[in-house]
N, C-alpha and C positions, 0 to 999 in steps of 0.2 A: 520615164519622166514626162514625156509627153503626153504619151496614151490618157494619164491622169488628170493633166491640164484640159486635154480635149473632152473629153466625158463629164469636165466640171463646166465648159463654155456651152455643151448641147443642154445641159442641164437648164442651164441660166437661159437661152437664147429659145427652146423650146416654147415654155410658155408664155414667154412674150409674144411667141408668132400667134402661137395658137388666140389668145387674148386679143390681138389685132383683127387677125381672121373673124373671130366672131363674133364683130361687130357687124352686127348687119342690119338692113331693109327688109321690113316686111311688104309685100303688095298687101293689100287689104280687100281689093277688088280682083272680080272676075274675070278671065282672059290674059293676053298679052301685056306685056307691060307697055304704059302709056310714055311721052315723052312729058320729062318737069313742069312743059307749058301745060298742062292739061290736070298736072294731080299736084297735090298742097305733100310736104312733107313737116312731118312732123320730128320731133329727134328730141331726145331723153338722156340722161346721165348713162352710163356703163353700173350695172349691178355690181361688178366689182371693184368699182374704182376707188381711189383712195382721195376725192376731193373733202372738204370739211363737210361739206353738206351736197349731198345729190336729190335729183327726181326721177326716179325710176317708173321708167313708160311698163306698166304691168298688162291692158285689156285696152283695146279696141273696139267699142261695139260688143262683140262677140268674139272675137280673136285675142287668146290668150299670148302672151309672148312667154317667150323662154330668158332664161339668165342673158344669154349672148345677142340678143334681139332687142337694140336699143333706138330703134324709129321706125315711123311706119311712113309709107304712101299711101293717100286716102284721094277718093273722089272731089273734089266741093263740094259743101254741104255743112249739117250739125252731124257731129261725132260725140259719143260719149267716151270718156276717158278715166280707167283707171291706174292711181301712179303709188307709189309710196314716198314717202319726204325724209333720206335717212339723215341724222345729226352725227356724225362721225366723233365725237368728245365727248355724246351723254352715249350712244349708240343708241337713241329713240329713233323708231319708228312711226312715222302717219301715215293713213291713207287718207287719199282723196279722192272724191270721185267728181269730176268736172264735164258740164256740156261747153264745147268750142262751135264756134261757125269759121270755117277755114275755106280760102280761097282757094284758083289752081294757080299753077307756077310759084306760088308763095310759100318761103319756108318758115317755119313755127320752132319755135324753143320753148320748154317748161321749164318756169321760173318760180322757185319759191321766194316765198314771205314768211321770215323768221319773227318770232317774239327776244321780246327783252334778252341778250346777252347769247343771242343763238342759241338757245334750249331746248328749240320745237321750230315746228314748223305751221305755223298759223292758217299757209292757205297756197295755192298753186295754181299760176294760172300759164296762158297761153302768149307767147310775146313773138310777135312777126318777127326776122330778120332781116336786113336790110342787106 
């Protein structure tokens, strides 16, 4: 009676870790990793999440990300940024492709801009964090 209970709680508790866990940071730069005063981070929706509407951080410059790769660390600078804009109610898709100019120490969120009644995603841009 147990045995069955437990095999159904590993089941359930599994991919939630695993879903946690691979949430991560990308460096985008060469070498050691630097401390937050020095590099901008940027941070993007989870490709699998279940919000209404997300921004999925896709391309960096040249640094592709993966499903589980949801921000990056970048130097200062202009970066170019490719994201997709999903509508979770029509299931549309956009892409966007955006230049930012990012600070160091500064943390960045992407924020979409929806059309009339949430049915798209108009445009996406870059919003500091405070």
């Amino acid at each position: 009676m147990l045995l069955p209970c437990l095999r159904r709680l590993r089941l359930a508790i599994v991919p939630a870790v695993m879903l946690v866990a691979g949430c991560m940071t990308v460096q985008t730069y060469e070498g050691p990793r630097r401390p937050r005063s020095e590099v901008a981070h940027i941070a993007g929706d989870l490709a699998l999440g279940g919000a209404p509407i997300s921004v999925v951080l896709r391309k960096v410059d040249d640094i592709t990300l993966n499903v589980s790769q949801n921000a990056v660390d970048v130097l200062p600078g202009t970066h170019t940024l490719l994201v997709d804009c999903r509508i979770r109610e029509t299931g549309g898709v956009s892409r966007h492709e955006i230049e930012v100019e990012v600070f160091e120490g500064r943390t960045y969120r992407l924020v979409p801009e929806t059309g009339p009644g949430l049915r798209g995603c108009t445009e996406v841009h870059l919003e500091a964090v405070e």
